[in-house]
C-alpha positions as CSV (number, residue, x, y, z in Angstrom):
1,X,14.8,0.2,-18.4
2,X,12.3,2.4,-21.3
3,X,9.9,4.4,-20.8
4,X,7.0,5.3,-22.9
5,X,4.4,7.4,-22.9
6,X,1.8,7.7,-24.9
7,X,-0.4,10.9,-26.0
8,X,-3.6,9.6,-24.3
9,X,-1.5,9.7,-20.8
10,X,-0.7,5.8,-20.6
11,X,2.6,5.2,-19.4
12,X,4.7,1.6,-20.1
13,X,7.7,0.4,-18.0
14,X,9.5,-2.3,-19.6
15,X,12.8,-3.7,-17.2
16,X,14.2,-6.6,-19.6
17,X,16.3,-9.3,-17.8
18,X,16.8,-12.5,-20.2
19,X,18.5,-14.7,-17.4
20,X,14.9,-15.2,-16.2
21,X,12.0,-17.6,-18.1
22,X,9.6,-15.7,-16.5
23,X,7.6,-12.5,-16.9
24,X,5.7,-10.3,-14.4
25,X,3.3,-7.8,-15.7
26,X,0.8,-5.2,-13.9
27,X,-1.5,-3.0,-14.6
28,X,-1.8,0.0,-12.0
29,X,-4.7,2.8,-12.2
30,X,-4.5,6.1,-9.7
31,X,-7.7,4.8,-7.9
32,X,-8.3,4.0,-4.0
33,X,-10.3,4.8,-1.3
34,X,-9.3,8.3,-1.1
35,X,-10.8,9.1,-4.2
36,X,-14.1,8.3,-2.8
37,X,-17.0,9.6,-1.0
38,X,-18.7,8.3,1.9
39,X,-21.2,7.8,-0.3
40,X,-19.6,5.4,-2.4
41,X,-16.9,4.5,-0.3
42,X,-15.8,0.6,-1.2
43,X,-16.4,1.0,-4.8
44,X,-12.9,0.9,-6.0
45,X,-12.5,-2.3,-4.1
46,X,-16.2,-3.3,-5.3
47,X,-14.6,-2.6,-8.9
48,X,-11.4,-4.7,-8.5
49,X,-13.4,-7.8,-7.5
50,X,-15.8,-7.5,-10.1
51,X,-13.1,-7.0,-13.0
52,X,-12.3,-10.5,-12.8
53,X,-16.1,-11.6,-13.0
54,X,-16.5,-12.1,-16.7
55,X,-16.1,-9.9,-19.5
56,X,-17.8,-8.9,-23.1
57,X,-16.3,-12.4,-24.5
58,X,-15.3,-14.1,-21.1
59,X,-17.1,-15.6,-18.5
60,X,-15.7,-15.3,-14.9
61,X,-15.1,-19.0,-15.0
62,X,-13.0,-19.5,-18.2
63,X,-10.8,-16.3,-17.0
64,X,-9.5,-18.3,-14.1
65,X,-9.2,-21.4,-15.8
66,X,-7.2,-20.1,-18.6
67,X,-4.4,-18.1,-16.2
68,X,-4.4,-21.4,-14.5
69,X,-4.2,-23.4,-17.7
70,X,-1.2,-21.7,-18.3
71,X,0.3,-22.1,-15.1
72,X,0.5,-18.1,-13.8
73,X,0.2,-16.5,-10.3
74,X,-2.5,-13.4,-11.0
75,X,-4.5,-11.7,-8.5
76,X,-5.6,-7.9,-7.4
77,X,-5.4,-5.3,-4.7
78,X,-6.6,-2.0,-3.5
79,X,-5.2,0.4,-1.8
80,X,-5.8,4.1,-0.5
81,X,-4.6,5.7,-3.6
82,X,-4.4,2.9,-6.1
83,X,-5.6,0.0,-7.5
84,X,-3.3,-2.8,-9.0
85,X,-3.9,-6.3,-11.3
86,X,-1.0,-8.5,-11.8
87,X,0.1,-12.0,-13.5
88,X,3.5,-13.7,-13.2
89,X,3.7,-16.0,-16.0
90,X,6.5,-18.2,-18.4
91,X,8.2,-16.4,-21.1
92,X,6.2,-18.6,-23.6
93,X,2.4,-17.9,-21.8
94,X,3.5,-13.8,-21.7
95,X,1.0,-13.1,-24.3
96,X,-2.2,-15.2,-23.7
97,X,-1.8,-13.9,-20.3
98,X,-1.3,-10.1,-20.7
99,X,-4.4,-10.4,-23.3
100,X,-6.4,-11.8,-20.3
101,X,-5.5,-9.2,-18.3
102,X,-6.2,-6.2,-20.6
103,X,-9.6,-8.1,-21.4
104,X,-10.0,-8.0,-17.7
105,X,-9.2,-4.4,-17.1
106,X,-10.8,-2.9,-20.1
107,X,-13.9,-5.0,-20.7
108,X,-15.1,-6.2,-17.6
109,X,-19.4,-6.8,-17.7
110,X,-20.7,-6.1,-14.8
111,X,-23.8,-8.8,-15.1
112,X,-26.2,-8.2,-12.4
113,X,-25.9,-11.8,-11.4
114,X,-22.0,-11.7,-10.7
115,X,-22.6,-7.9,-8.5
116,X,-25.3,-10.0,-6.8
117,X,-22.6,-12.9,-5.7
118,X,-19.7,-10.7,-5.1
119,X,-21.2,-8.3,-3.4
120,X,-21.7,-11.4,-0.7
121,X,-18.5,-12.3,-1.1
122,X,-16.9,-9.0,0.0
123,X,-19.4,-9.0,2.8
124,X,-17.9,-11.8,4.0
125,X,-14.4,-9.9,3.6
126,X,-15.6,-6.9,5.6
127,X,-17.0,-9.5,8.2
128,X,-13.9,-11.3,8.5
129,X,-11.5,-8.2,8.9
130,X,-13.2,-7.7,12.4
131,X,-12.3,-10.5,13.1
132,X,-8.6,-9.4,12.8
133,X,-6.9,-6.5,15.7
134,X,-4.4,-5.3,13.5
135,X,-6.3,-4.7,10.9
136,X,-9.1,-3.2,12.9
137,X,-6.4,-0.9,14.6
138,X,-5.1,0.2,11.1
139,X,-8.8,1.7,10.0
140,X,-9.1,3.1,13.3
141,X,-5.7,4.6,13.2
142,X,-6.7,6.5,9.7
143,X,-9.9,7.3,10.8
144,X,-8.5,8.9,13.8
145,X,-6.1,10.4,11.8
146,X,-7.9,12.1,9.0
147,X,-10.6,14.2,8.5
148,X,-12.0,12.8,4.9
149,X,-11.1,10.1,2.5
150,X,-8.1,8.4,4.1
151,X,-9.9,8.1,6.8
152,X,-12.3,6.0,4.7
153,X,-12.2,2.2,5.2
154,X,-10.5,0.4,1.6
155,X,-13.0,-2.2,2.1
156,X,-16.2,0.5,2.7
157,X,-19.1,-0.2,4.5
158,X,-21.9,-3.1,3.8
159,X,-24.2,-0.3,3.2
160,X,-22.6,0.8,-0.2
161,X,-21.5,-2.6,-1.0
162,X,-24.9,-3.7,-1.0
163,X,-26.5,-1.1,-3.6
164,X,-23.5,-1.1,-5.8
165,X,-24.5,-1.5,-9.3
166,X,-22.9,-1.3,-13.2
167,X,-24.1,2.3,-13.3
168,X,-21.9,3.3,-10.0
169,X,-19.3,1.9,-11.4
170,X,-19.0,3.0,-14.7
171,X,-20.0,6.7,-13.0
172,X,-16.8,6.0,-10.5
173,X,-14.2,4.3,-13.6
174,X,-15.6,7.2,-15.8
175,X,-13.6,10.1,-13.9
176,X,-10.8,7.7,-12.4
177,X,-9.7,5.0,-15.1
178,X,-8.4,7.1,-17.3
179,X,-5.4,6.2,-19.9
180,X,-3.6,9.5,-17.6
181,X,-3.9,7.9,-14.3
182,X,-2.5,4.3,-15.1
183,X,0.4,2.5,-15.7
184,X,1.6,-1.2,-17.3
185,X,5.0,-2.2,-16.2
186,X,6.7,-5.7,-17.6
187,X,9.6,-7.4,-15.8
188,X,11.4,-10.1,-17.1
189,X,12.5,-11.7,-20.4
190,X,11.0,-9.1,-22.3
191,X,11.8,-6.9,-25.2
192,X,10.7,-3.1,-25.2
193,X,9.5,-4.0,-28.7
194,X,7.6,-7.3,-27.5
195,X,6.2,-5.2,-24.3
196,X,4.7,-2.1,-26.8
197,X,3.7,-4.4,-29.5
198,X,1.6,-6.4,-26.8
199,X,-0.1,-3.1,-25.4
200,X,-1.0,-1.7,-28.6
201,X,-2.7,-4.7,-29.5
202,X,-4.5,-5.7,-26.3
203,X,-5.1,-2.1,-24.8
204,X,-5.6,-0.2,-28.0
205,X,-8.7,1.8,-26.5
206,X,-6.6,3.1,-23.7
207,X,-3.6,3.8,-26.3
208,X,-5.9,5.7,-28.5
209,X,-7.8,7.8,-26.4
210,X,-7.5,11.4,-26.1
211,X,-5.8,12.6,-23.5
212,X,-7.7,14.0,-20.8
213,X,-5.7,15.4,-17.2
214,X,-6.6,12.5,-13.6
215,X,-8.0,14.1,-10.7
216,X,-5.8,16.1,-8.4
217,X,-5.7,14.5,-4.7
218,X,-5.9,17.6,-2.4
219,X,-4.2,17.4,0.7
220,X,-5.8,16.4,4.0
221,X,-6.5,17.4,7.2
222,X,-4.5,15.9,9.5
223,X,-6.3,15.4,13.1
224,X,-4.7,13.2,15.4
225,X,-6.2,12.2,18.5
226,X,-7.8,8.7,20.1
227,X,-9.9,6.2,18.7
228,X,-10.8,2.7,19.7
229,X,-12.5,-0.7,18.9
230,X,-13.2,-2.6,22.0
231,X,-13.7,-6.2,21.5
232,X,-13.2,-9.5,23.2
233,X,-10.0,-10.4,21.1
234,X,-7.5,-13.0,22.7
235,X,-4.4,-10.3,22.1
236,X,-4.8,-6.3,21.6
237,X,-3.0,-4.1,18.9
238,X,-1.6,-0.7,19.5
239,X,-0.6,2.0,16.9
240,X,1.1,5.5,17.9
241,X,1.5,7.6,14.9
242,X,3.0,11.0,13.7
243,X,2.0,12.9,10.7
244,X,5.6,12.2,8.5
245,X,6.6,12.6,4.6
246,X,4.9,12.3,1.8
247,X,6.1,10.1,-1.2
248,X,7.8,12.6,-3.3
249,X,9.9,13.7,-0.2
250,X,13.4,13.4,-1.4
251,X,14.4,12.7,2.5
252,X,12.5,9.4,2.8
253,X,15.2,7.7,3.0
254,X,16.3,9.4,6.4
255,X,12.7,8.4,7.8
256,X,13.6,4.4,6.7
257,X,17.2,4.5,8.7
258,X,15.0,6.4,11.4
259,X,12.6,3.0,11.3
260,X,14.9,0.6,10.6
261,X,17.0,1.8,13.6
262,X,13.9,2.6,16.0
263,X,11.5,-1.1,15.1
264,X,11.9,-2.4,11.7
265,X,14.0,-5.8,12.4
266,X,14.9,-7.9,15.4
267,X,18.3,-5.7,16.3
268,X,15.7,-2.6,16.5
269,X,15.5,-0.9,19.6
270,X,11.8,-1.5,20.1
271,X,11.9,-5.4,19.6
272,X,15.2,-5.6,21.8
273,X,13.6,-3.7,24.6
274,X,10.5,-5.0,24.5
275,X,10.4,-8.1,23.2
276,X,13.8,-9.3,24.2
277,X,14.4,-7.5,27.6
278,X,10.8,-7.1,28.9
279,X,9.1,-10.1,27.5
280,X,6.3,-8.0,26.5
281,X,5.1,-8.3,23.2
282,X,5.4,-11.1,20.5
283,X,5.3,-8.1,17.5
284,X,6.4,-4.7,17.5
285,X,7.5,-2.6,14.5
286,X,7.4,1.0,13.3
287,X,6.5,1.7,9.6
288,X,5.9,4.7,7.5
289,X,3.4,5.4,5.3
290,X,4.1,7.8,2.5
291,X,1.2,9.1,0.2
292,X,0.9,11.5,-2.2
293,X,-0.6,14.6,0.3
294,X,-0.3,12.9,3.7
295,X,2.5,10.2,5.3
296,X,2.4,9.2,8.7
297,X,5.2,7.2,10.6
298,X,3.4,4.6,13.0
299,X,4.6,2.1,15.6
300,X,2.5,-0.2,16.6
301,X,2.3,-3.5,18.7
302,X,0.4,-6.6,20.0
303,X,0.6,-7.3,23.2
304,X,-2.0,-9.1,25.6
305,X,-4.2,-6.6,27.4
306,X,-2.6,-6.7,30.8
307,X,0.7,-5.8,29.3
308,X,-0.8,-2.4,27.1
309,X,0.4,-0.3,29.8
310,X,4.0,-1.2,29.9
311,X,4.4,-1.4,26.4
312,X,3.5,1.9,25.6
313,X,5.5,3.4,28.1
314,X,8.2,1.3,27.1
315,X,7.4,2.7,23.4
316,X,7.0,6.3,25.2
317,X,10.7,5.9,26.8
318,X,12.0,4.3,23.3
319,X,11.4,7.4,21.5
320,X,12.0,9.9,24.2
321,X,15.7,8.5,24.6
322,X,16.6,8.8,20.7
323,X,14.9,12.4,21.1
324,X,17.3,13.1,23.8
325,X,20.5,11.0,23.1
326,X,19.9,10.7,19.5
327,X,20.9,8.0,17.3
328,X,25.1,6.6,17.3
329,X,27.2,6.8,14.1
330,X,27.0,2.3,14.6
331,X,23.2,2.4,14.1
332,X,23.0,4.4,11.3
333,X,25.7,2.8,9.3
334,X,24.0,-0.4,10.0
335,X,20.1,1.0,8.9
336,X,21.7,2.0,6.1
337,X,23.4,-1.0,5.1
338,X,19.7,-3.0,5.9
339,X,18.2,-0.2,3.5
340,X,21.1,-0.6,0.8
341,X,20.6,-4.2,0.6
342,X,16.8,-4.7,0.8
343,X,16.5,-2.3,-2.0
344,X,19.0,-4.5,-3.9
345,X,17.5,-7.8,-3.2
346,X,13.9,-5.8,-3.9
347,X,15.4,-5.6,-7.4
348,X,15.9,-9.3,-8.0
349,X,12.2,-9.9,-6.8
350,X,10.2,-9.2,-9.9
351,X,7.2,-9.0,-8.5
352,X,8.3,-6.6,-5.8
353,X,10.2,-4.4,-8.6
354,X,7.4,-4.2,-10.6
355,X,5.1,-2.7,-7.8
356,X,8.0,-0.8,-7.3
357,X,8.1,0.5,-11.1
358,X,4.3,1.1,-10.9
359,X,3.8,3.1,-7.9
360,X,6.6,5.3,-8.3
361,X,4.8,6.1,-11.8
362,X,1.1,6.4,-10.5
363,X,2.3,8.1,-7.4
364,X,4.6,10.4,-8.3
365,X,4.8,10.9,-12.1
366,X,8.7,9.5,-12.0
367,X,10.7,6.7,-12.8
368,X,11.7,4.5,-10.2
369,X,15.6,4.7,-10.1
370,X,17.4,2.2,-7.5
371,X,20.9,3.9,-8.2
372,X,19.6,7.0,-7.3
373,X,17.5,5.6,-4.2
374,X,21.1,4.1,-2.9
375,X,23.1,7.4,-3.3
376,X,19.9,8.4,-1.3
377,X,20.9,6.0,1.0
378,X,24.5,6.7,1.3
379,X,24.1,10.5,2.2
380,X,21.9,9.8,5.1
381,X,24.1,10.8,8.8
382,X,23.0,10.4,12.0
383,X,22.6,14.5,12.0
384,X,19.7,13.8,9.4
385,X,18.3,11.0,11.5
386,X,18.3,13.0,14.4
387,X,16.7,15.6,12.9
388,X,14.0,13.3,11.5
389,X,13.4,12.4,14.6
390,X,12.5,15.5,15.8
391,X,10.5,17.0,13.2
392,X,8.1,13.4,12.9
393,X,7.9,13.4,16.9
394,X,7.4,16.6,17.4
395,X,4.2,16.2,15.4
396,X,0.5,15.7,16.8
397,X,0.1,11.7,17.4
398,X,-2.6,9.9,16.9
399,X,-3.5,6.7,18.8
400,X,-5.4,3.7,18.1
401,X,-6.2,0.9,20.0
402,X,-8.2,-2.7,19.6
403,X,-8.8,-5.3,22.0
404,X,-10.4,-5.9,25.5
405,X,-11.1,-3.2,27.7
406,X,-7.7,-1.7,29.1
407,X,-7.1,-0.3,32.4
408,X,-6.0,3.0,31.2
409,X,-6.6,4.6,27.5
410,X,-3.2,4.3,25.8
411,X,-3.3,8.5,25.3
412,X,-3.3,8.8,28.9
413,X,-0.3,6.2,29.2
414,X,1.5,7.8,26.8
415,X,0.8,11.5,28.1
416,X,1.5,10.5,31.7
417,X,-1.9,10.9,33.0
C-alpha cells in the first residue's frame, strides 16, 4: 500500500493487487450530517444526489449512460460524518471511469431544473423511510441521544430540502469540500504511478489548491433518555444504547469481541436466548457505532408488539449476567477468531477495503493497517472484555422505540418499573 499526500491536504491510497481485472476507486470528503445546522440540515445528502445531476460538460443522462456503457457498479452515500462516491470497474474502463467521477465530484452544475426534480425525488426518500421501523428507530435513537448534529436526521427535513438551492450548496461545499478533508483510494490492478498520474490529471483543482486546515468536529453532548415513534407498523423495533468508544480508541477491538460475543451472529448470546430459546424475535443484534467525538454501543431488536416486554427484559437479563458472571475464556477466543477472520475476508472484498482505506483516512488521519488491527485482535482477554463491559454498561442508556402502542414504555421495562 502508498500513501501520498499532497500540499493542498488531498490524500491518495493506492492497494495494488494484479490477480484481480478489476478496479475499485472512491472518493470520500469529511462531510455529513453532523456538520450541519438545523437550518440546513439534509444538505450534504441534498449535495450527493445532485453531484450526479449533470456537470459543466455532462448532462445527468450521459453520466449514467457512460458508467453503464462501460459496464461499472457506481453509486453514493452519506453518512453522519462523511460523504462517499464510488465506481467498481475493469482494469481497461479504470480511466474513463475515474474521469467521470472526478467530473462528478468537482464540477457538478446545479441547474435549477435538476434541484427542482431531485429535490422530489429525495422527498420521496424521506417519505419512504417512515415507512421503515428500524430505520425510524435509528433517528430516534440519535435524536434521543444527542443534543445537536448527530442527533440530526442524514436525510433532513422536507422543509430544507424544499428551499435548497446552488447558492446553499456552494455556501455548505465552500467550508467542507476541501482538498484537506477528502480522500481517493484505488483498489485493484493498479499501479501507484497509474493511480497518481490519473488524479493529477482528472482532479488537478483539488491537487493544486492551497492548503487550507477542515473544520474541527467538537464533541457532543451525550443525553440519553427515551424517545418514540408510534405508528401502526406490522412489527416494532427496539434499540438500547450506551455511550461507548470513539473511532480512534485503540481498544475497539475489545468492544467487537464484547459484540460479537453479546449479539453479532447466530451463536450470540442474544439471538440464542431470544430467538432460539424464547421464540421471541426474528432479529436481534448489538452493534457499535464509533465516530470521531461520540460512539455508542446499541442492541436493538424486532419483535411484534405483544412480545416488546419480554424481549427487553430478556435483553435486560442478557447483559446483567455478563455484568455479573462475565464473559468465559471459550467465548472470547471464538469472538476473536470471528473478528480475525472477517477482517481477513474484509480484505479480499475490494469494495469493502476500500471504504475501509477511506474512512480510516477521513476519520482519523491514519492509515488503515490490517496487521496491526489483528495483533489488536490477538491481545484482547476476557479481563479486557469484561472490563468493557462494565465501563459501556455502566454508562447512561438511551432508548428508542417504533411501532404500535406498547403496554409498558421499554425504559420502564428495562428499569423494573
Amino acid at each position: 500500500m502508498t500513501v501520498k499526500k499532497y500540499d493542498s491536504g488531498l490524500t491518495v491510497i493506492v492497494e495494488p493487487n494484479m490477480a484481480l481485472r478489476s478496479v475499485t476507486a472512491g472518493i470520500m470528503v469529511g462531510a455529513g450530517s453532523c456538520f450541519e445546522t438545523p437550518e440546513n440540515n439534509g444538505i450534504s445528502h441534498f449535495i450527493e444526489h445532485m453531484q450526479f445531476k449533470g456537470t459543466a460538460t455532462r448532462s445527468a443522462a450521459e453520466i449514467v449512460s457512460r458508467f453503464d456503457r462501460a459496464g461499472a457498479a457506481y453509486n453514493a452515500f452519506t453518512g453522519k460524518e462523511y460523504t462517499c462516491f464510488y465506481f467498481k470497474s475493469i482494469d481497461e474502463k479504470l480511466g474513463e471511469c475515474f474521469e467521470l467521477l472526478s467530473d462528478l465530484f468537482l464540477n457538478a452544475a446545479y441547474a435549477q431544473e435538476e434541484l427542482d426534480r431531485e429535490r422530489k425525488v429525495i422527498i420521496e426518500e424521506i417519505n419512504m423511510s417512515k415507512d421503515e421501523p428500524d430505520g425510524v428507530c435509528y433517528d430516534v435513537l440519535y435524536r434521543t441521544a444527542f443534543d445537536g448534529p448527530l442527533g440530526m436526521e442524514i436525510l433532513g427535513t422536507k422543509n430544507n430540502v424544499k428551499r435548497f438551492n446552488k447558492p446553499d450548496i456552494l455556501e455548505y461545499k465552500k467550508y467542507n469540500y476541501l482538498p484537506s478533508n477528502t480522500a481517493v483510494a484505488f483498489v485493484g490492478n493498479i499501479t501507484e504511478a497509474q493511480a497518481f498520474e490519473l488524479v493529477e490529471r482528472y482532479m488537478v483543482s483539488y491537487v493544486a489548491q492551497k492548503y487550507t486546515a477542515p473544520r474541527v468536529l467538537e464533541k457532543q453532548q451525550y443525553i440519553g433518555g427515551y424517545g418514540e415513534y408510534i405508528h401502526d407498523y406490522e412489527q416494532s423495533e427496539i434499540s438500547i444504547a450506551f455511550p461507548a468508544l470513539t473511532f480512534a480508541d485503540g481498544r475497539t477491538s475489545t468492544l467487537a469481541a464484547l459484540d460479537c460475543i453479546l449479539g453479532s451472529g447466530m451463536s450470540s448470546r442474544l439471538f440464542q436466548r431470544l430467538r432460539e430459546k424464547m421464540g421471541l424475535v426474528y432479529s436481534v443484534y448489538s452493534s457499535p457505532w464509533y465516530g470521531r467525538t461520540n460512539g455508542m454501543f446499541a442492541v436493538n431488536a424486532n419483535v411484534n408488539v405483544y412480545n416488546v416486554e419480554s424481549s427487553v427484559r430478556a435483553i435486560k437479563n442478557e447483559i446483567d449476567l455478563i455484568l455479573k458472571d462475565g464473559v468465559t475464556d471459550e467465548e472470547t477466543e471464538k469472538a476473536k477468531m470471528q473478528l480475525k477472520v472477517t477482517s481477513l475476508f474484509s480484505k479480499e472484498n475490494p469494495m469493502n477495503y476500500m471504504l475501509a482505506l477511506l474512512r480510516w483516512q477521513v476519520m482519523a488521519g491514519l492509515t488503515y493497517d490490517i496487521d496491526k488491527l489483528i495483533s489488536d485482535i490477538q491481545a484482547v482477554t476476557p479481563d479486557k472484555v469484561n472490563a468493557m463491559a462494565h465501563e459501556v454498561f455502566g454508562g447512561k442508556p438511551t432508548f428508542a422505540y417504533a411501532g404500535k402502542q406498547p403496554s409498558a414504555k421499554i425504559i420502564d421495562i428495562y428499569n423494573g418499573d
